[in-house]
N, C-alpha and C positions, 0 to 999 in steps of 0.2 A: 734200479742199478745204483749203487754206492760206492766212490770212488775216492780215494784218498792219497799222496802223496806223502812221501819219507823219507831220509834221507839216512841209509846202512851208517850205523855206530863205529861197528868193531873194522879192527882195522883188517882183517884178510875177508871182511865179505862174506856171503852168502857160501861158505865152501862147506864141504859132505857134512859136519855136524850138524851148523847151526841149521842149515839147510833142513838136514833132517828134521831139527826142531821146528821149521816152520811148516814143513809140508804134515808132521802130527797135528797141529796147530788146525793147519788148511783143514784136516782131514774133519775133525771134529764137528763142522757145520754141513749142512745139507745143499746151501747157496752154493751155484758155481763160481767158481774163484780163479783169477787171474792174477800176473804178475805183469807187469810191463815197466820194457826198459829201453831206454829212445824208442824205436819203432815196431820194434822185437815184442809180441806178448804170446805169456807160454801159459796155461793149466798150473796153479801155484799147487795144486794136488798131485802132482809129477818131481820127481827128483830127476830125473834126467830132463827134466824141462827147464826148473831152477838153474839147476847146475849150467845147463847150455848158455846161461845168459851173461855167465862171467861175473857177475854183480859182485864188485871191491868196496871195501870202506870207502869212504864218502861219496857214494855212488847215488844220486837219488831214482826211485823207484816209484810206482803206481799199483798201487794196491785195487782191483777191483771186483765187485762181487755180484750176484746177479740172485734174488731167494729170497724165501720165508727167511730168514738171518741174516742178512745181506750188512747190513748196519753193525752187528756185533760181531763177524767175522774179518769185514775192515778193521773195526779199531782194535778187536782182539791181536791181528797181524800185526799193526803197524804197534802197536804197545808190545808186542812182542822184538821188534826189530830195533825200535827204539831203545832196549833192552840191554841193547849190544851182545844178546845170547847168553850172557854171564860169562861172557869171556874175559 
């Protein structure tokens, strides 16, 4: 298990875009992938899971992964989010 912490760039958050770009992201590795936020963790492979968590700019976040890729599907995400999405 690999687990990493981040803290959302852009200022509206995890909302249906960038969302979408991270659950492609998720999608691409074979590890099981989480998101967790305070106590709440949802499937980062789910859009209506993401989405349910509210996640706002400067909101910090926990990236975790469970696989053969566990390691490069963290820091892929979280370089992803650190990104600010290209917003």
């Amino acid at each position: 298990m690999y687990v990493k912490d981040v803290m959302v760039q852009n200022q509206v958050g995890l909302h249906a875009r960038p969302a979408t770009f991270f659950i492609q992201k998720a999608n691409e590795f074979k590890s099981s992938i989480w998101v967790e936020k305070e106590e709440r963790r949802v499937n980062a492979k789910s859009l209506l899971g993401v989405l349910s968590l509210g996640i706002v700019g400067g909101t910090s976040i926990r990236v975790i992964a469970d696989g053969a890729d566990e390691e490069e599907a963290v820091e892929s995400l979280v370089k992803l989010v650190q990104s600010g999405f290209a917003e």
